[in-house]
LUMNU-596814 format. One record per residue (C-alpha): residue in one letter; x, y, z; residue number from 1. Coordinates in Angstrom, 2 decimals, m for minus. Last residue first. Layout:
('A' (X Y Z) NUM) ...
***
This chain:
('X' (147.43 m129.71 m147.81) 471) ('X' (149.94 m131.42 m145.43) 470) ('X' (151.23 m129.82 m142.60) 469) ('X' (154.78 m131.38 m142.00) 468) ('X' (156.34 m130.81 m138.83) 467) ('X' (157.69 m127.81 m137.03) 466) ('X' (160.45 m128.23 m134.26) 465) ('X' (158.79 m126.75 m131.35) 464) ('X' (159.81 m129.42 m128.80) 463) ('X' (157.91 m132.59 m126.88) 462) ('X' (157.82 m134.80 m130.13) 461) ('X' (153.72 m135.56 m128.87) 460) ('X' (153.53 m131.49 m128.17) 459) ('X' (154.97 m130.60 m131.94) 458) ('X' (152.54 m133.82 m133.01) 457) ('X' (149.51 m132.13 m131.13) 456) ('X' (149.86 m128.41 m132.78) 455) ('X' (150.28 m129.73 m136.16) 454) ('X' (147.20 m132.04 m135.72) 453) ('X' (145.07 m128.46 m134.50) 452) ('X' (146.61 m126.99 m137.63) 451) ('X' (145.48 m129.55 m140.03) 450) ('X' (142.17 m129.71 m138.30) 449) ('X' (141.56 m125.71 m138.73) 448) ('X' (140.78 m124.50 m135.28) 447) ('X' (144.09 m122.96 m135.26) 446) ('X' (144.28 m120.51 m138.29) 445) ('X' (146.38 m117.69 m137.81) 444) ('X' (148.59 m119.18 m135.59) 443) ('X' (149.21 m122.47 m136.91) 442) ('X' (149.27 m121.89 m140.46) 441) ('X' (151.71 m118.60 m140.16) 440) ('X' (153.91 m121.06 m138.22) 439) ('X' (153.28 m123.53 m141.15) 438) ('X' (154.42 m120.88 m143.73) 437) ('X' (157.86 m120.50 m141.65) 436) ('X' (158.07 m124.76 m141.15) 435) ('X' (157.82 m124.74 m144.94) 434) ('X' (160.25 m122.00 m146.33) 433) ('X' (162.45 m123.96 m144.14) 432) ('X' (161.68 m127.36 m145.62) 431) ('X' (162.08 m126.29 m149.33) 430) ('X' (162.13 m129.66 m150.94) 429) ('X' (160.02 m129.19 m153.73) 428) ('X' (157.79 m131.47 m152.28) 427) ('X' (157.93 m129.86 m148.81) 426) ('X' (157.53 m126.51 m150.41) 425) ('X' (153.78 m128.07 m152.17) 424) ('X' (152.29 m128.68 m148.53) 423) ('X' (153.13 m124.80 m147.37) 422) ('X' (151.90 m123.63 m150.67) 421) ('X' (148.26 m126.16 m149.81) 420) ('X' (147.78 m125.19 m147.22) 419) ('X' (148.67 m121.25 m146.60) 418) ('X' (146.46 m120.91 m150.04) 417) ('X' (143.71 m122.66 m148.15) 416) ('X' (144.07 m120.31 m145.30) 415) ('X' (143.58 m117.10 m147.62) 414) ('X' (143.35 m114.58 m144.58) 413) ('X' (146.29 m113.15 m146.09) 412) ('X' (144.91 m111.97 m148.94) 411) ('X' (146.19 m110.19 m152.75) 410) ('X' (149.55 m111.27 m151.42) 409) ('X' (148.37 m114.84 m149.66) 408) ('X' (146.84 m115.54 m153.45) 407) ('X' (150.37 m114.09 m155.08) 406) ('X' (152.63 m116.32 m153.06) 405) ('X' (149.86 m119.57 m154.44) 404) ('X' (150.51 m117.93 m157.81) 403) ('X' (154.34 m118.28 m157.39) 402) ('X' (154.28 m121.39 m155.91) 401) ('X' (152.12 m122.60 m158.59) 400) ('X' (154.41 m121.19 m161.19) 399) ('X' (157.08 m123.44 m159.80) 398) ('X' (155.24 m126.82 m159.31) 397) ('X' (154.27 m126.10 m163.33) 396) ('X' (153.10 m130.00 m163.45) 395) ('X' (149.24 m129.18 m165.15) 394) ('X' (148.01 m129.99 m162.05) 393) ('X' (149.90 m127.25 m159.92) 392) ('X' (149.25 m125.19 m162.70) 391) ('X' (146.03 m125.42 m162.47) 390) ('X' (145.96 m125.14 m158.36) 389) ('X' (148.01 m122.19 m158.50) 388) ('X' (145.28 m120.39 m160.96) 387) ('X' (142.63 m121.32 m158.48) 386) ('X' (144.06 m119.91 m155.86) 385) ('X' (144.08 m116.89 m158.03) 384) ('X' (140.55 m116.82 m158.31) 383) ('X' (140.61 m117.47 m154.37) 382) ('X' (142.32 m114.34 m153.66) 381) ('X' (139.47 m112.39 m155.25) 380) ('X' (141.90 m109.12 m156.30) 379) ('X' (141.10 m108.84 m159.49) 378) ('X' (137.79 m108.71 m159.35) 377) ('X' (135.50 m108.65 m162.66) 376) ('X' (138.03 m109.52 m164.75) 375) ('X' (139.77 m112.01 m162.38) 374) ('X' (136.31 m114.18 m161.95) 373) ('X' (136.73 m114.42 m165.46) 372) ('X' (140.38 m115.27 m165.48) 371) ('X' (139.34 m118.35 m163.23) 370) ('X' (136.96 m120.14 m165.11) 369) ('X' (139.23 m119.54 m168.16) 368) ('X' (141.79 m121.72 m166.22) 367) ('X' (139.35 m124.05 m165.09) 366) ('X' (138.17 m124.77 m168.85) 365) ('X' (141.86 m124.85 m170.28) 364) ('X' (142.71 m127.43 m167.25) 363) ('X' (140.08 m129.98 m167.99) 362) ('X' (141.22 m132.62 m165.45) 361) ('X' (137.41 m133.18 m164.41) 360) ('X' (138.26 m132.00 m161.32) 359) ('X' (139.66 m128.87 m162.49) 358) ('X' (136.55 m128.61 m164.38) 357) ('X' (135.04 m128.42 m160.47) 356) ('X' (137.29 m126.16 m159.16) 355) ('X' (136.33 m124.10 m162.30) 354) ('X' (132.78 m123.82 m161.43) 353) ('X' (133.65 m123.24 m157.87) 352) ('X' (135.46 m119.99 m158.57) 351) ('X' (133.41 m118.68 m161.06) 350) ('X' (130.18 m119.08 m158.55) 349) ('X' (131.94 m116.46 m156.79) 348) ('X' (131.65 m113.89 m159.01) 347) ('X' (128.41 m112.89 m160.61) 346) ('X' (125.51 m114.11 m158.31) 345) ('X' (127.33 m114.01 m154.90) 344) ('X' (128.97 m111.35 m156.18) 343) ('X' (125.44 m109.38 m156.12) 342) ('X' (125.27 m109.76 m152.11) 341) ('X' (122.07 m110.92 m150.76) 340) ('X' (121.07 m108.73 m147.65) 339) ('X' (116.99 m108.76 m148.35) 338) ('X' (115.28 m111.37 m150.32) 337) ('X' (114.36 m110.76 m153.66) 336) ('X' (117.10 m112.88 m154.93) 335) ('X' (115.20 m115.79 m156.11) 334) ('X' (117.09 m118.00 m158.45) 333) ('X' (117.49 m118.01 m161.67) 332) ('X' (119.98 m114.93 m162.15) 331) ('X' (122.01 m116.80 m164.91) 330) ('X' (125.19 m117.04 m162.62) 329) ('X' (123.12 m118.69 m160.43) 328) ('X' (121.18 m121.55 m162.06) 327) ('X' (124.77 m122.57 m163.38) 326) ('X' (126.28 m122.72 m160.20) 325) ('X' (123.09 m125.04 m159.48) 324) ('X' (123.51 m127.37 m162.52) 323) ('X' (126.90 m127.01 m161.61) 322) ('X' (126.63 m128.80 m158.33) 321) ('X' (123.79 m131.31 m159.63) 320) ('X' (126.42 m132.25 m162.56) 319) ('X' (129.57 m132.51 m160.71) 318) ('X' (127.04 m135.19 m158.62) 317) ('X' (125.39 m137.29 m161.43) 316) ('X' (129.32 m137.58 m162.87) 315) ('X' (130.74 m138.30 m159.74) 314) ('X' (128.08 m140.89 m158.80) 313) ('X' (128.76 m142.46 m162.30) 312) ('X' (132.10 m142.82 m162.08) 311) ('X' (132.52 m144.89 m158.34) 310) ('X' (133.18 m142.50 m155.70) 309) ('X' (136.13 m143.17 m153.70) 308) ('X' (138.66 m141.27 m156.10) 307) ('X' (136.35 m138.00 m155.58) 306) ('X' (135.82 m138.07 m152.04) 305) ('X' (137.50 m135.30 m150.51) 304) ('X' (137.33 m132.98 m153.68) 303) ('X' (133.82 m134.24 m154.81) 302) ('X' (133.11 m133.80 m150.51) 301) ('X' (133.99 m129.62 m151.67) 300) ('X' (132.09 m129.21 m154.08) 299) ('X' (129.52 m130.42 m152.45) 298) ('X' (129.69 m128.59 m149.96) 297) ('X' (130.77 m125.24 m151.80) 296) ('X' (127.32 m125.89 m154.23) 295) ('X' (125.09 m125.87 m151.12) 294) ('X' (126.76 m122.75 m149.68) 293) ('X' (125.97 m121.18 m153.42) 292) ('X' (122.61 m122.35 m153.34) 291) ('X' (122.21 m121.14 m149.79) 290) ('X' (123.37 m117.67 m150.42) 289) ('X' (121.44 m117.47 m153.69) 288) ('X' (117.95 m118.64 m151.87) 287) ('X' (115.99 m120.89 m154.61) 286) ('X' (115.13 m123.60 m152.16) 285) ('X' (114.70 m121.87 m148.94) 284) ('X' (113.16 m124.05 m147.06) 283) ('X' (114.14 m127.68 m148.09) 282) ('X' (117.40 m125.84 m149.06) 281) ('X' (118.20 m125.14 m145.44) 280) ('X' (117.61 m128.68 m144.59) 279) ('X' (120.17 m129.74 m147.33) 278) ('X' (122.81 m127.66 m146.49) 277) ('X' (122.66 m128.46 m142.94) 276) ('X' (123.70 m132.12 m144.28) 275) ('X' (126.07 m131.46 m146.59) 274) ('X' (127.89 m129.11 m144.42) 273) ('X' (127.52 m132.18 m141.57) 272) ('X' (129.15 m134.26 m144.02) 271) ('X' (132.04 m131.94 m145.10) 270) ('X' (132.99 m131.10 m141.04) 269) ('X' (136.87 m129.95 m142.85) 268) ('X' (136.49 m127.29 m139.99) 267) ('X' (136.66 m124.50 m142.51) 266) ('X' (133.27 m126.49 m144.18) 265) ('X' (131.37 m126.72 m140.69) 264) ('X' (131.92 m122.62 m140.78) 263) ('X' (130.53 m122.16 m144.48) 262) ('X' (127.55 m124.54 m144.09) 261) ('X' (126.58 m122.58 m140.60) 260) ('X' (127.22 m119.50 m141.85) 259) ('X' (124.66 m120.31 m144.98) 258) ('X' (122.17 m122.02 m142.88) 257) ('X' (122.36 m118.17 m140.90) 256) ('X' (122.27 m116.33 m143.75) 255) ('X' (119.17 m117.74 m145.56) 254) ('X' (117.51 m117.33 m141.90) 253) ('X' (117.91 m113.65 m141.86) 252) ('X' (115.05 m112.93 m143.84) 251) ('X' (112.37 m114.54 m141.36) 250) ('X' (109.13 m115.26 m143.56) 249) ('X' (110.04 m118.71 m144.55) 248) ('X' (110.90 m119.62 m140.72) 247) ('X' (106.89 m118.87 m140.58) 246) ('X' (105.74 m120.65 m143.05) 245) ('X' (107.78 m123.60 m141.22) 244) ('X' (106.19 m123.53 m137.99) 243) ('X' (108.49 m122.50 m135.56) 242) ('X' (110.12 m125.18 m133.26) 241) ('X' (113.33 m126.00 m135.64) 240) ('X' (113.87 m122.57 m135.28) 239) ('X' (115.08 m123.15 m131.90) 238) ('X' (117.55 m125.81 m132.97) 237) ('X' (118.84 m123.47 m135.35) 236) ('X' (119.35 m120.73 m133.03) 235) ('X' (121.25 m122.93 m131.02) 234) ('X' (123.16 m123.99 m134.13) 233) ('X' (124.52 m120.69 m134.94) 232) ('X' (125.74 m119.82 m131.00) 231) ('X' (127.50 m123.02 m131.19) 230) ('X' (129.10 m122.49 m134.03) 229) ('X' (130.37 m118.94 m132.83) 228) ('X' (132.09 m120.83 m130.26) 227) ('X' (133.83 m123.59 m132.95) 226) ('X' (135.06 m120.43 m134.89) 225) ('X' (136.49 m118.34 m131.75) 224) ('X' (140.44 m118.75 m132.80) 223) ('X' (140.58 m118.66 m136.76) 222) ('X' (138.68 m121.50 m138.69) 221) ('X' (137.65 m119.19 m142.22) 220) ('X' (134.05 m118.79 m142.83) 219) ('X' (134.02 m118.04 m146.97) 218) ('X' (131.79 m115.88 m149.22) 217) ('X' (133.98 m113.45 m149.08) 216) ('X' (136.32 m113.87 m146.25) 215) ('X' (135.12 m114.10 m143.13) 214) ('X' (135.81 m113.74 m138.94) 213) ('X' (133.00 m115.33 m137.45) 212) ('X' (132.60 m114.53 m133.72) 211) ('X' (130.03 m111.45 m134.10) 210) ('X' (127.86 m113.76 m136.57) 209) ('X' (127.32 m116.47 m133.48) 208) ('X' (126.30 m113.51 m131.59) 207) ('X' (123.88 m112.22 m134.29) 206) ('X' (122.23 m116.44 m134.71) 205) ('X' (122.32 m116.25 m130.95) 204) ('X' (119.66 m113.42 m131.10) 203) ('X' (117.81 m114.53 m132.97) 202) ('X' (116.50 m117.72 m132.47) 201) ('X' (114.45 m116.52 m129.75) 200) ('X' (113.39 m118.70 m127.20) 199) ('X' (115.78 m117.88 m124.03) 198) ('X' (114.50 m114.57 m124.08) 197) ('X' (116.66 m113.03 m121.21) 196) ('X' (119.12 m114.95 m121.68) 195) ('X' (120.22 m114.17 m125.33) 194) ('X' (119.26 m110.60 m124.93) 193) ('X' (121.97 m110.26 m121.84) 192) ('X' (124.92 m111.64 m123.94) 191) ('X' (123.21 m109.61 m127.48) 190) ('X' (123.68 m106.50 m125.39) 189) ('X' (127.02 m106.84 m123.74) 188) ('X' (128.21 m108.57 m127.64) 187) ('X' (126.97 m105.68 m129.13) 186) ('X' (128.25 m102.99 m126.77) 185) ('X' (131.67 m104.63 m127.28) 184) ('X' (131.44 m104.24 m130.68) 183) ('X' (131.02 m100.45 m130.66) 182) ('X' (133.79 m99.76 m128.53) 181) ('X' (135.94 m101.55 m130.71) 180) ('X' (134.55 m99.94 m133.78) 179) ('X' (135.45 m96.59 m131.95) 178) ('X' (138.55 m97.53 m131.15) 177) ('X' (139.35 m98.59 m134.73) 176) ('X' (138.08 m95.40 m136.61) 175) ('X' (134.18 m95.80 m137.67) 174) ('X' (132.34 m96.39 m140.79) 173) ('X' (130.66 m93.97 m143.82) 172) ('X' (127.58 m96.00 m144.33) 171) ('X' (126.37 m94.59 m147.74) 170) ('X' (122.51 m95.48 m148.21) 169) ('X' (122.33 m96.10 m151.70) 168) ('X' (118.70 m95.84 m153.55) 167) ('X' (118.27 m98.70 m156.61) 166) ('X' (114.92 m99.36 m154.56) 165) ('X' (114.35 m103.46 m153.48) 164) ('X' (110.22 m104.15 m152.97) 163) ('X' (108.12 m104.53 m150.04) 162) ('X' (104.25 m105.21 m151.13) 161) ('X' (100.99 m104.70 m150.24) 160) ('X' (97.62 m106.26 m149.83) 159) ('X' (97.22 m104.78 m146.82) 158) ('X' (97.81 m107.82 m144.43) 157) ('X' (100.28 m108.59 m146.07) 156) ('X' (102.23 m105.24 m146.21) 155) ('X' (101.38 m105.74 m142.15) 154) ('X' (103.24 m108.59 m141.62) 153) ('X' (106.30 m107.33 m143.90) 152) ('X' (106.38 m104.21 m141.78) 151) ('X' (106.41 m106.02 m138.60) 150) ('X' (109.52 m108.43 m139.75) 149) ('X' (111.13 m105.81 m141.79) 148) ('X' (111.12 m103.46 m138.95) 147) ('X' (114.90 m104.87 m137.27) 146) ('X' (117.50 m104.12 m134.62) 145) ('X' (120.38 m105.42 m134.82) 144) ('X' (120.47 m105.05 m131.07) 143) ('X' (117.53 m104.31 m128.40) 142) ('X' (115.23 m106.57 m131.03) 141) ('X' (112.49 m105.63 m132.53) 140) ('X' (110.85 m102.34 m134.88) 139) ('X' (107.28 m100.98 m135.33) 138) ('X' (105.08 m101.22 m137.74) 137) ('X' (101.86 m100.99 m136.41) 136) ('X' (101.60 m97.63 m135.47) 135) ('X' (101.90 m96.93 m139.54) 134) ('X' (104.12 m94.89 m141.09) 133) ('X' (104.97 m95.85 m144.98) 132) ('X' (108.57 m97.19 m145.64) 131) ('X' (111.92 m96.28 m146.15) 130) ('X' (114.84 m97.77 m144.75) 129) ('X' (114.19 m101.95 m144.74) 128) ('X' (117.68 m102.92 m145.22) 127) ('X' (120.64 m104.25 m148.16) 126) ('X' (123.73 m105.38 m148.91) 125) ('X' (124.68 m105.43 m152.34) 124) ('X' (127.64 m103.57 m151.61) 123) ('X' (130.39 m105.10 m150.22) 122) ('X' (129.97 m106.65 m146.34) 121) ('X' (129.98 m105.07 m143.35) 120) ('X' (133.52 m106.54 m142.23) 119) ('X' (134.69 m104.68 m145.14) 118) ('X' (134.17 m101.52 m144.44) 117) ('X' (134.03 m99.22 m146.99) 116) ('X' (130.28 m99.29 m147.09) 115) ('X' (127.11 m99.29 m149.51) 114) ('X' (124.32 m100.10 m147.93) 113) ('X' (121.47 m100.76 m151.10) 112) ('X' (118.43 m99.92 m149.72) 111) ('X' (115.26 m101.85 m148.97) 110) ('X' (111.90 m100.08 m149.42) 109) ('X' (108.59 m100.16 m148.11) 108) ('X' (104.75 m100.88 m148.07) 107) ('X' (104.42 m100.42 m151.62) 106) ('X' (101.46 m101.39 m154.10) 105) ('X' (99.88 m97.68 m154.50) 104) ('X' (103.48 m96.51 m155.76) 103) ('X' (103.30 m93.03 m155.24) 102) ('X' (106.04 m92.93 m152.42) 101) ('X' (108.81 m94.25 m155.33) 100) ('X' (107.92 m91.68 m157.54) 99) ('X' (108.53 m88.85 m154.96) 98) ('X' (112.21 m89.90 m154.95) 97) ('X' (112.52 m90.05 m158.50) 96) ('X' (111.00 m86.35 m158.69) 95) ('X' (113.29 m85.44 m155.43) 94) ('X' (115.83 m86.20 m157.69) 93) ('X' (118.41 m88.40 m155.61) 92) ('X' (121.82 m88.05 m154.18) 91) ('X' (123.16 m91.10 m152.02) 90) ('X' (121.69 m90.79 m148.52) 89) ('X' (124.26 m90.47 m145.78) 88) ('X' (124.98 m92.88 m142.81) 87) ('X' (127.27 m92.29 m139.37) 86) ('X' (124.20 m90.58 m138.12) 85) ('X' (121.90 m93.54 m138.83) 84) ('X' (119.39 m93.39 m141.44) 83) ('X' (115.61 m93.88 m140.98) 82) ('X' (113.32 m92.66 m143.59) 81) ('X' (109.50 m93.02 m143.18) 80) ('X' (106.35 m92.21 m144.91) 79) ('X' (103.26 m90.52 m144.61) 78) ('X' (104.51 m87.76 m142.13) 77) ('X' (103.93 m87.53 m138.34) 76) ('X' (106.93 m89.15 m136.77) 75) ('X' (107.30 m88.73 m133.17) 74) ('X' (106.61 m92.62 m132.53) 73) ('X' (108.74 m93.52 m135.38) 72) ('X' (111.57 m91.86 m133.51) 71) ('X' (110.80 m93.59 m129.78) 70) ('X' (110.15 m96.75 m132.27) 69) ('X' (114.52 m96.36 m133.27) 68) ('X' (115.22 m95.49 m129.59) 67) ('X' (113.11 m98.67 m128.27) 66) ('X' (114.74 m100.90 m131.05) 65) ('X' (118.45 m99.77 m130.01) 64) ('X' (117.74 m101.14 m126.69) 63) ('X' (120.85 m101.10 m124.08) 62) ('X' (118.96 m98.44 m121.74) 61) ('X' (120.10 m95.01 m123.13) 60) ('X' (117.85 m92.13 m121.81) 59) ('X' (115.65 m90.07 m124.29) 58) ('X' (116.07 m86.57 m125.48) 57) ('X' (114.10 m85.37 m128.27) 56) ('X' (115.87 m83.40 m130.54) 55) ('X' (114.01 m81.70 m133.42) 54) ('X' (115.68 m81.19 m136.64) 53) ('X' (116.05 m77.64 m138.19) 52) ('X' (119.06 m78.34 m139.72) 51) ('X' (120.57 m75.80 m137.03) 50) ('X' (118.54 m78.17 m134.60) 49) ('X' (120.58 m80.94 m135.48) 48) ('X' (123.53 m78.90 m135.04) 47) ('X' (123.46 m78.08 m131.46) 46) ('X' (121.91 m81.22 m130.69) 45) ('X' (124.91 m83.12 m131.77) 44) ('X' (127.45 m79.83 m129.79) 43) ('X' (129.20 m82.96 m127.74) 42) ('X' (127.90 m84.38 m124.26) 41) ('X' (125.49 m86.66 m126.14) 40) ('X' (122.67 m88.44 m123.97) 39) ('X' (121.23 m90.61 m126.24) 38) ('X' (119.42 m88.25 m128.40) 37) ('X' (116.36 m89.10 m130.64) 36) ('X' (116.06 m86.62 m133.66) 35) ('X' (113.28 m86.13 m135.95) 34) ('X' (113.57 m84.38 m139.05) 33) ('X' (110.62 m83.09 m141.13) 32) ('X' (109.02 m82.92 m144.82) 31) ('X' (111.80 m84.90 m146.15) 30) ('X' (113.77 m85.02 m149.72) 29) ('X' (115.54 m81.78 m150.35) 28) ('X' (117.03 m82.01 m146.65) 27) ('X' (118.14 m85.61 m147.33) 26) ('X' (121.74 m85.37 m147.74) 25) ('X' (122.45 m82.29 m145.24) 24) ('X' (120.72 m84.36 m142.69) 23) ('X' (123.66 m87.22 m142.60) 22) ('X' (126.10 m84.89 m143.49) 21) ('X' (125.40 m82.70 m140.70) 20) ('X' (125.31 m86.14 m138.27) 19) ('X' (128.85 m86.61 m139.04) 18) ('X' (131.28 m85.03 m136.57) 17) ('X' (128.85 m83.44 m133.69) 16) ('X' (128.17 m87.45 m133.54) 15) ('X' (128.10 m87.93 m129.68) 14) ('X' (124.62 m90.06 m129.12) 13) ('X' (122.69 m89.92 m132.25) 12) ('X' (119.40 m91.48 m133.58) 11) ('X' (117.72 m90.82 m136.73) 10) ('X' (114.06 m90.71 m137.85) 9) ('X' (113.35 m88.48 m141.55) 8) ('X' (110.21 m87.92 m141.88) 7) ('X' (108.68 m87.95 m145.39) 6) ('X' (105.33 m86.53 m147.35) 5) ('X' (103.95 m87.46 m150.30) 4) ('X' (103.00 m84.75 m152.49) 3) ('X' (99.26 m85.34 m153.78) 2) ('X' (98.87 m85.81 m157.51) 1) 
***
């Protein structure tokens, strides 16, 4: 059988410190290296070439797409690689590598990104990296730049497919100052893409992502939240133009219902959660990211609501919200689609699952809920939320303070935590433990409601005396 060959396509501007590494891990595995230079000052090209890459220089205009097609342009092989310099490939048998180019029904490959970062995301993340050279795949977009979209057109068109590869593309990060440079070339570039083509969804949905701050699966209402909102729903609105089969086709769309969902939810916005929630599912019914969104909501407006409902639209209700944890944790539902992270699948649905027995009253169940999710992480903050919460129910008000201590330990980001501890040392009397925790409330968190009422009754009693934040 024919060897298949590979060009590697890489960009670089200053990376004399990593871009060895980068060819160094695929040197076994490509037939030639192509290089597309920014305009480094440091020894890149220097090394490149000692790899036996070729440089070709081209001027920096703002347009990651146009240096990542400058690359593919050059490329002569049969297939593709594209790493960044930052980036290394995991090691691979070149036989297991080869067996991957010889299947007849694939277009292309998404790899796992696996990254210490945690902005980025934990592994499960994953990208278009390898896939066969063709003029018409090409990528878009001068930032966040993407080939899925063209690539996925043409597999159609051929009869082929895109499928997930176990291969790990190791992103190895940047030191503070240079992720600070680094984000404020994205938001320069996404400002001036988001006027330029005032119709593309896309573009807001990335600068509404560059104002969420997260944690796991969860959109938490620190300063910027209600401006990244924005940015999400524009590029919902102008979705709401395409023709359906052809949101279907766009894989960041999953993500952006899901932001949305996540961010009305940290506003306390339940009905409008419920409501996005719903549209996203009419399109993307078996999506993980959207299930599990879907399943927060409603999780959620059972915790809101739940002595308002009458007992058999509880019941109907914690049953369609499990039915769909459920669906999850059992792998039913479609995770083909790029960027879907595994604990989406395997942890987090623990969390809501108990939330709801702890609804129910059934303590034992929510507790063992909660240990699982422990097992497989034990440091998801909002497992050991959870744990507070039981033993807040259960009448252990001092163990809860303990495990809600414990939850801001293992995360300070945890707002709810912040809540509801800060809420339970006013009933246990300890007012200065209180007003300290709802300082920490109030400026880590102030486009939460609570802390935006805080913030008005200080000004309404005209001094800085703290008041009660209830949880």
């Amino acid at each position: 059988m024919k060897r298949q060959t590979v060009s590697l396509c890489l960009i670089a501007r200053d990376e004399e410190a990593r871009i060895g590494t980068a060819l160094k891990s695929v040197l076994a595995l490509v037939d030639e290296v192509i290089v597309i230079d920014t305009g480094s000052r440091d020894n890149s090209r220097i090394i490149a070439e000692g790899y036996g890459g070729r440089v070709v220089d081209l001027p920096w205009t703002d347009d990651f797409a146009a240096a990542r097609n400058a690359a593919l342009a050059e490329a002569a092989s049969d297939w593709v690689l594209v790493l960044d310099a930052d980036e290394y490939l995991q090691p691979v048998r070149p036989v297991e590598f080869q067996r991957l180019l010889h299947d007849p029904t694939a277009a292309g490959y998404r790899l796992r990104i696996v990254s210490p970062r945690e902005e980025t995301g934990p592994e499960g993340r994953s990208q278009v990296r390898l896939f066969r050279n063709d003029p018409r795949v090409r990528y878009e977009f001068p930032i966040h730049e993407q080939v899925a979209p063209s690539l996925e057109a043409w597999a159609r068109d051929q009869g082929l497919h895109v499928f997930d590869a176990q291969l790990a593309v190791v992103h190895e990060g940047n030191d503070p100052d240079r992720r600070t440079r680094s984000r404020e070339r994205s938001l320069r570039i996404l400002r001036k893409a988001v006027e330029t083509h005032p119709g593309e969804a896309y573009f807001p949905y990335r600068l509404g992502c560059e104002g969420l701050v997260r944690l796991d699966d969860e959109v938490l209402p620190v300063a910027g939240l209600e401006e990244a909102l924005a940015h999400l729903h524009t590029a919902w609105c102008r979705l709401d133009r395409r023709p359906p089969a052809e949101v279907r086709r766009l894989t960041w769309v999953p993500d952006l219902g899901a932001r949305i969902v996540s961010g009305l939810l940290a506003q306390e916005r339940c009905t409008e959660a419920q409501r996005v929630a719903a549209q996203v599912r009419t399109i993307f019914p078996d999506h993980p990211a959207v299930l599990l969104q879907a399943a927060a909501a409603g999780t959620r407006d059972l915790q809101q609501n739940h002595g308002r409902l009458p007992a058999d639209g509880v019941r109907r209700r914690l049953d369609e919200v499990r039915a769909d944890l459920l669906r999850l944790r059992a792998g039913e539902a479609a995770a083909s689609l790029a960027g879907v992270d595994r604990r989406v699948r395997d942890l987090y649905p623990l969390r809501y699952l108990g939330e709801l027995a702890l609804l129910e009253g059934k303590v034992g169940e929510a507790v063992g809920q909660f240990e699982q999710a422990l097992e497989l992480d034990p440091a998801y903050s909002y497992a050991w939320l959870g744990m507070a919460e039981c033993s807040r129910f259960a009448g252990d008000r001092k163990r809860a303070m303990k495990l809600y201590l414990r939850t801001v330990t293992e995360s300070e980001w945890n707002h709810r935590a912040w809540f509801r501890g800060c809420d339970l040392m006013v009933e246990m009397g300890f007012h200065d433990n209180a007003a300290s925790w709802r300082r920490s409330v109030v400026e880590r968190f102030p486009e939460h409601p609570q802390a935006r009422a805080a913030r008005a009754a200080d000004l309404a009693a005209g001094s800085g005396a703290p008041q009660t934040v209830a949880g």
